[in-house]
C-alpha positions as CSV (number, residue, x, y, z in Angstrom):
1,X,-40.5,33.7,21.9
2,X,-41.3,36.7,19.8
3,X,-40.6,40.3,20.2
4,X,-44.5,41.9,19.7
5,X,-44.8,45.7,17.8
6,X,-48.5,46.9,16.3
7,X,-46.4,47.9,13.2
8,X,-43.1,46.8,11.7
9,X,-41.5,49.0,9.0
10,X,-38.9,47.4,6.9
11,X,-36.3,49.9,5.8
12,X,-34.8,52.6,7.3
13,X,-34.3,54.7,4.3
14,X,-35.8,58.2,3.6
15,X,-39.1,56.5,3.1
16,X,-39.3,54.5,5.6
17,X,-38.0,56.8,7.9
18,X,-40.7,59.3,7.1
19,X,-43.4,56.7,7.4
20,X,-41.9,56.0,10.9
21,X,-42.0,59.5,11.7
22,X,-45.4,60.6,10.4
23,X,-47.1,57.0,11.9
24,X,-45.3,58.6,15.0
25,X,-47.4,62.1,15.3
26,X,-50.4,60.2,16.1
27,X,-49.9,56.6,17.0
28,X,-47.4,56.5,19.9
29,X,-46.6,52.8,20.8
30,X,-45.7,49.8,19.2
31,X,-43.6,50.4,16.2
32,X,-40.3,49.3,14.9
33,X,-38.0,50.2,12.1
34,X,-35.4,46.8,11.0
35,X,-32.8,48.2,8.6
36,X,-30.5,45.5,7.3
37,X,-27.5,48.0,7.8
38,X,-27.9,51.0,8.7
39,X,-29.9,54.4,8.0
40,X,-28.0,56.4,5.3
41,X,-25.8,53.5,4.2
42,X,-27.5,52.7,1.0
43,X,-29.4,54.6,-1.4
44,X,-30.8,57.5,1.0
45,X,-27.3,58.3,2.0
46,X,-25.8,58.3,-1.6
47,X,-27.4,60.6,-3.7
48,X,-27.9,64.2,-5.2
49,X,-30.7,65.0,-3.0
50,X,-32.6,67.2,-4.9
51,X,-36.1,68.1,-4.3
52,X,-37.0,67.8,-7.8
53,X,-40.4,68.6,-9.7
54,X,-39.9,69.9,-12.7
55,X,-39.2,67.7,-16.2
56,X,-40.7,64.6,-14.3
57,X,-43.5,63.3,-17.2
58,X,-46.1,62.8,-17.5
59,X,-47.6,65.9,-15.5
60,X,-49.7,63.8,-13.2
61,X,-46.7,62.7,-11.6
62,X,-45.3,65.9,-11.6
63,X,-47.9,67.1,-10.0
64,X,-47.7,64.9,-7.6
65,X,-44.2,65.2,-6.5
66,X,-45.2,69.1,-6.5
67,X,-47.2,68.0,-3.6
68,X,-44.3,66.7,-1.8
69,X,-41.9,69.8,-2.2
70,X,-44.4,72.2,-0.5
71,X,-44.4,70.3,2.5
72,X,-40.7,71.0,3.2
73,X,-40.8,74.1,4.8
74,X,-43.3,73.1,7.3
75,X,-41.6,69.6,7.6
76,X,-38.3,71.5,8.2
77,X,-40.0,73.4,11.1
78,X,-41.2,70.1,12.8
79,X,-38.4,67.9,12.8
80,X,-35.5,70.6,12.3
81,X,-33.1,72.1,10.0
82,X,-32.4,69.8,7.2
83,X,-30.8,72.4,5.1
84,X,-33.7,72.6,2.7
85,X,-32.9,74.9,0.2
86,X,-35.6,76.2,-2.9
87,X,-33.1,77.1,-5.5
88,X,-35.6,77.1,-8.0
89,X,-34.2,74.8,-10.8
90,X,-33.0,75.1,-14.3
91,X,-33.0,72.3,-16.9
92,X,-30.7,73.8,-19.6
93,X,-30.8,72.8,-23.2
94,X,-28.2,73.3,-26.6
95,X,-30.4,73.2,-29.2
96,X,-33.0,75.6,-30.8
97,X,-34.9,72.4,-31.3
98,X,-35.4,71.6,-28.0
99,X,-37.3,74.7,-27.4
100,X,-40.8,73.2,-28.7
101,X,-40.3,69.9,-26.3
102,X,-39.7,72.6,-23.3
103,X,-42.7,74.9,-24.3
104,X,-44.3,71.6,-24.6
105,X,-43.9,70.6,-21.2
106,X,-45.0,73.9,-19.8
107,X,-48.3,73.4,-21.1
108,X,-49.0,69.9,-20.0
109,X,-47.7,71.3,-16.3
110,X,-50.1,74.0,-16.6
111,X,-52.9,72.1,-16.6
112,X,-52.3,70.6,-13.2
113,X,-50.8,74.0,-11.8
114,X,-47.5,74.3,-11.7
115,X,-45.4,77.0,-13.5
116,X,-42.3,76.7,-15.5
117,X,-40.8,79.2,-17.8
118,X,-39.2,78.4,-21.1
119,X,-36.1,80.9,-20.5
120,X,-34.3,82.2,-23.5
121,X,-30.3,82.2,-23.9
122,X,-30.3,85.6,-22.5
123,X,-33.3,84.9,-19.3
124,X,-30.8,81.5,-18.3
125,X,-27.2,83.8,-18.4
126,X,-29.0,86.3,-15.9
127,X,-30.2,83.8,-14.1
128,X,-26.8,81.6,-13.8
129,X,-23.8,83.4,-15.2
130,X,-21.7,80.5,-14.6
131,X,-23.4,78.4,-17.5
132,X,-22.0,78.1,-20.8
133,X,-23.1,81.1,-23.3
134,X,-23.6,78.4,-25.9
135,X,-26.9,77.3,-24.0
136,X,-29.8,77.6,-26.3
137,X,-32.3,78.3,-23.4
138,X,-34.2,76.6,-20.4
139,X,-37.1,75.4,-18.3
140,X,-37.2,77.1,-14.8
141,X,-39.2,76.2,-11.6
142,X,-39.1,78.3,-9.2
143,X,-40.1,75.0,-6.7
144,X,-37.2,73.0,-7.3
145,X,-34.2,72.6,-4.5
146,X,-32.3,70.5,-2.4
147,X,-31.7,69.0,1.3
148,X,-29.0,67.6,3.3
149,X,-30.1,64.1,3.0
150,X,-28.0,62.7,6.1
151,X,-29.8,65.8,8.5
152,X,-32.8,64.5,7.0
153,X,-33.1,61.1,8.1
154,X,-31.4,61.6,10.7
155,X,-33.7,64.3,12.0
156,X,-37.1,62.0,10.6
157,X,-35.2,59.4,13.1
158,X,-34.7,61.9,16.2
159,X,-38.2,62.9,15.9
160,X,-39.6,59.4,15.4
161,X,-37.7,57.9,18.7
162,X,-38.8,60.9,20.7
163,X,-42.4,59.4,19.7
164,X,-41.5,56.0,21.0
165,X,-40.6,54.1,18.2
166,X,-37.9,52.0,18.4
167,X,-35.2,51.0,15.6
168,X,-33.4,47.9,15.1
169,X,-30.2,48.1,12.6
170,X,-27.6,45.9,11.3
171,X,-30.4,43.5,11.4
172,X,-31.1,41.9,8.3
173,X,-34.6,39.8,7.5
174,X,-34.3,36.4,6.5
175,X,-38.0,35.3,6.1
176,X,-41.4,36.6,6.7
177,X,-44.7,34.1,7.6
178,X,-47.9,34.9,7.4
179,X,-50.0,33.2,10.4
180,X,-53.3,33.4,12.2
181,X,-53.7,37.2,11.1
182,X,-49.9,38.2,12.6
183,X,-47.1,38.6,10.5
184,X,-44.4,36.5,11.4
185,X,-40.6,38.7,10.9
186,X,-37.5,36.3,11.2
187,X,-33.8,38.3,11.3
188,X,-30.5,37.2,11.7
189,X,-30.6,38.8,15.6
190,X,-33.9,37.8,16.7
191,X,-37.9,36.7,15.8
192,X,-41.0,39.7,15.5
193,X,-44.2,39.4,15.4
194,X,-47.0,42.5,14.4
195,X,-50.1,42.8,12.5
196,X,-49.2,45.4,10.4
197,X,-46.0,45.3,8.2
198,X,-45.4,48.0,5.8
199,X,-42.3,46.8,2.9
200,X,-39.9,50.1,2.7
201,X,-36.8,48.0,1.4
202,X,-35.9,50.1,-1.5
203,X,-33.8,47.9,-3.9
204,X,-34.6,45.1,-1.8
205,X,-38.1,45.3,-2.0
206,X,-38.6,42.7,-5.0
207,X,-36.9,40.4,-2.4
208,X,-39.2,41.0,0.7
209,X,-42.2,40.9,-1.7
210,X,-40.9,37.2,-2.7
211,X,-41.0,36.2,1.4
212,X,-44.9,36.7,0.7
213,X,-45.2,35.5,-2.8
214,X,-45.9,39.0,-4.0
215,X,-44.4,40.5,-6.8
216,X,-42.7,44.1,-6.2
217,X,-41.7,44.8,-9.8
218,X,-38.2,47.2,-8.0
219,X,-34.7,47.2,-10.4
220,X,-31.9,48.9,-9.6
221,X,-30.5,51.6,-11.4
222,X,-27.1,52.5,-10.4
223,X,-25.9,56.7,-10.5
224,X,-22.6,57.8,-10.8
225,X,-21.5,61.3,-9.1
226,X,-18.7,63.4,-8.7
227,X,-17.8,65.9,-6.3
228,X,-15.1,68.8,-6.3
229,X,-12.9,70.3,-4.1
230,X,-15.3,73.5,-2.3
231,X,-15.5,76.4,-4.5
232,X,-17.1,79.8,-3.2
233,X,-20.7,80.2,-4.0
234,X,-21.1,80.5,-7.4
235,X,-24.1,78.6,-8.3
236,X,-27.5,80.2,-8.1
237,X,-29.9,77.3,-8.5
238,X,-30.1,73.6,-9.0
239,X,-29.5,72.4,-12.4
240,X,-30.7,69.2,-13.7
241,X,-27.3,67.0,-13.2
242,X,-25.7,69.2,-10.6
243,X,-26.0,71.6,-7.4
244,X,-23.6,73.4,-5.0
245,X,-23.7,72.1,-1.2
246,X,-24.0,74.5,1.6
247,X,-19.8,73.6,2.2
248,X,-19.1,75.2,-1.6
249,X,-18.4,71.4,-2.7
250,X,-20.1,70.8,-6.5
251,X,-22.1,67.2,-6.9
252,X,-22.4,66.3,-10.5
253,X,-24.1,63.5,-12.0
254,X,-27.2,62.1,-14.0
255,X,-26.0,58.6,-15.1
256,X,-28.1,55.8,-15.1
257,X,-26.8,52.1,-15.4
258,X,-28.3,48.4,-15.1
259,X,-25.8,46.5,-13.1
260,X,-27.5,44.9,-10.3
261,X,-26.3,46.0,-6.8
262,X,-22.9,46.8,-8.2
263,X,-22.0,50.2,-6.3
264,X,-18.4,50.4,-7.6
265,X,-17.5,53.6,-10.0
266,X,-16.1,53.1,-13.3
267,X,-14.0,55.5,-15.3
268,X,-16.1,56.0,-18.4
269,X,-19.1,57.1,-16.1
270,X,-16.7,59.7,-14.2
271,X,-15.5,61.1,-17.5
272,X,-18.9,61.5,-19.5
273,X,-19.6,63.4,-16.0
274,X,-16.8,65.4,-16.0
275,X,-17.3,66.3,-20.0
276,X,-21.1,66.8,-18.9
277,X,-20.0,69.3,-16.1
278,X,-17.5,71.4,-18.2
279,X,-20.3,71.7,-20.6
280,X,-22.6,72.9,-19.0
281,X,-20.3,75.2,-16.8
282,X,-16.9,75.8,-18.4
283,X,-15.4,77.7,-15.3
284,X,-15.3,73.3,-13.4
285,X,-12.7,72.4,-15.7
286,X,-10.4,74.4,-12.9
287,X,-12.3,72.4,-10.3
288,X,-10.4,69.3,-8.8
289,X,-12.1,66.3,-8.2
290,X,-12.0,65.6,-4.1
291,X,-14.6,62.2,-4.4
292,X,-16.4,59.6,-6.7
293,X,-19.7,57.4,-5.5
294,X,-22.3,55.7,-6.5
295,X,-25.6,54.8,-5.4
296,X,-28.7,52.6,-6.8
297,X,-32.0,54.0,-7.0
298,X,-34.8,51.7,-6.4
299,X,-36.7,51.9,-10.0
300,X,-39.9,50.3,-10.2
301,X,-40.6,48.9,-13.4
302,X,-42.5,51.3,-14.7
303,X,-40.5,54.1,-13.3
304,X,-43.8,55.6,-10.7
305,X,-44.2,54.7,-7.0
306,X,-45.5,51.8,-5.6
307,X,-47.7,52.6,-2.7
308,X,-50.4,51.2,-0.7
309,X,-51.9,47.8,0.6
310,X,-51.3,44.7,-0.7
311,X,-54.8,43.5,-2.0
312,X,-54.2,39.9,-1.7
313,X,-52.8,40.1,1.8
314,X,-54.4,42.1,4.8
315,X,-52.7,44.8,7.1
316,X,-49.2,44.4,4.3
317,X,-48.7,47.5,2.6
318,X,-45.7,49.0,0.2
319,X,-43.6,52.3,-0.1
320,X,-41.2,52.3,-3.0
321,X,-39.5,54.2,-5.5
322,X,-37.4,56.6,-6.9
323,X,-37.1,59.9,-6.5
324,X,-37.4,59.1,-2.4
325,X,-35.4,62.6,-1.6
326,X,-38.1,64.3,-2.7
327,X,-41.5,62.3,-2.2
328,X,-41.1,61.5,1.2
329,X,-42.7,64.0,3.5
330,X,-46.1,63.3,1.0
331,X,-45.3,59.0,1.2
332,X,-45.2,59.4,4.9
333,X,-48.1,61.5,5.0
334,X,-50.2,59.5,3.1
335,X,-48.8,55.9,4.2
336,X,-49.5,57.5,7.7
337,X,-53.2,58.4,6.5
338,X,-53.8,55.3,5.0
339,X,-52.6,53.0,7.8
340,X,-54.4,54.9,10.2
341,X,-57.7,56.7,8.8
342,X,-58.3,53.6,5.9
343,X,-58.1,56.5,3.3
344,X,-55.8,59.1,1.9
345,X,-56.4,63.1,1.7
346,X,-54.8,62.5,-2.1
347,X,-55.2,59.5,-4.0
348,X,-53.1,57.4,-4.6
349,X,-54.9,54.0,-6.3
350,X,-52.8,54.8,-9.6
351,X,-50.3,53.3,-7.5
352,X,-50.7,50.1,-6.1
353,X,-49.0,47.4,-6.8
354,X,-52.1,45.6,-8.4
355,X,-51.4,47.2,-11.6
356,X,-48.1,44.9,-11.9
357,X,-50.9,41.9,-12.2
């Protein structure tokens, strides 16, 4: 016998949990979320968690995550507090050089509407008097921020089980079957049947693509971060590679690695952090060191999203990508939209995992 939904999500991370949520608003029975752990164990619950727009290239994709950020307020009022903060955010750079590259950007964002400034040494030392005085300038967007990722999905998950949806964890898929229009979900606990499946598995989603002999082009990047001992507030903004948490703790960290699923942290990667951190704000040197962890961002092989039906297979869709912190209030929006409506209000064809093909 086997357990019947309309809609199976697989993945309970920040994208999948948004696509539960926003699915939820308007379609009230018949959905499950299977998570092979755990919400918040894996990538969603091991990260930065920025809301992050500016110095993503090319613009289009800029804009696009744009798109995303200005939902948070109003997301925040719907599901509740997820400590989103806009910071605004400050890229910092060391050399004079570097200054055509910045004013460079700002013009290719301008033409899809977003504002950044090119700050000069002066602008970024009012703005942030912790950084170093050697910095040679900055880009600043006044969009840029971050969440609490854990009240996040955990808040997309309180609002999606008020609307009926019902979440099955520590459950791991083992196979998926395509028969007689239905898809056919085996797990290690028990057997599912719907006619809609959406693939949300982050780094696992080259894996569940294979169970349908479609190719999910997803690697995994590992990221290294550090985080100090609470400090009082003393950071203003979010600075690409670091941010102050609402508890006064500092998270630093921009490394990116090719090693698989390997979540372990290695010494080199916490010193070029460290070095990284002192540089661009001398006063951490004082700072101790409280925690060290990785996480492994799902990166799609050409570093953009992969979203939308499968062509070759009816009612199978995919969400993936980096960068889930900040797209998914706009993924689950759209997913929700497509799923439901056939079409999306923005769109999203660029895309699709037919362009892997």
């Amino acid at each position: 016998m086997e357990t019947r939904y309309e809609t199976i999500i697989i993945g309970g991370g920040v994208v999948g949990n948004s696509i539960a949520y926003h699915l939820s608003e308007r379609y009230k029975e018949g959905l499950l979320v299977l998570d092979k752990k755990f919400p918040m164990t894996g990538t969603s619950g091991s990260t930065q968690a920025w809301v992050w727009v500016h110095t993503k290239n090319p613009a289009w994709y800029a804009e696009f995550s744009m798109y995303s950020a200005e939902l948070y307020p109003y997301l925040s009022k719907k599901i509740g507090d997820v400590e989103f903060k806009r910071t605004g955010g400050l890229a910092p750079f060391f050399k004079e050089e570097d200054r055509e590259k910045a004013k460079q950007l700002a013009e290719d964002y301008q033409k899809v509407g977003i504002k950044i400034k090119v700050l000069s040494r002066e602008e970024v030392l009012e703005k942030e008097p912790a950084i170093n005085p050697n910095v040679a300038g900055a880009t600043f967007s006044s969009i840029d921020g971050n969440v609490n990722p854990f009240r996040l999905i955990d808040m997309y998950m309180r609002a999606a089980k008020k609307n009926s949806v019902d979440y099955s964890t520590y459950n791991k898929v083992t196979n998926i079957e395509r028969q007689n229009g239905k898809f056919i979900i085996n797990t290690d606990n028990e057997i599912y049947q719907c006619k809609k499946l959406i693939l949300s598995g982050g780094i696992w989603s080259r894996e569940l693509g294979k169970m349908l002999g479609v190719h999910i082009p997803v690697n995994q990047q590992r990221g290294q971060i550090l985080v100090t001992e609470p400090q009082k507030p003393f950071l203003n903004h979010t600075i690409r590679g670091m941010r102050q948490a609402n508890n006064g703790e500092v998270l630093v960290g921009y490394s990116k690695e090719s090693v698989g699923f390997d979540r372990s942290t290695t010494l080199d990667i916490m010193q070029e952090t460290a070095n990284m951190a002192i540089k661009y704000v001398p006063a951490l040197k004082k700072a101790k060191i409280v925690r060290a962890f990785s996480g492994i961002r799902a990166m799609p092989e050409d570093g953009f999203p992969i979203l939308g039906e499968v062509p070759s297979i009816d009612d199978l869709y995919v969400a993936t990508t980096h960068s889930g912190v900040t797209l998914s209030p706009l993924i689950g929006t759209l997913m929700a939209e497509l799923i439901i409506d056939g079409e999306t209000s923005i769109p999203i064809d660029r895309f699709s995992v037919s362009r892997f093909n």
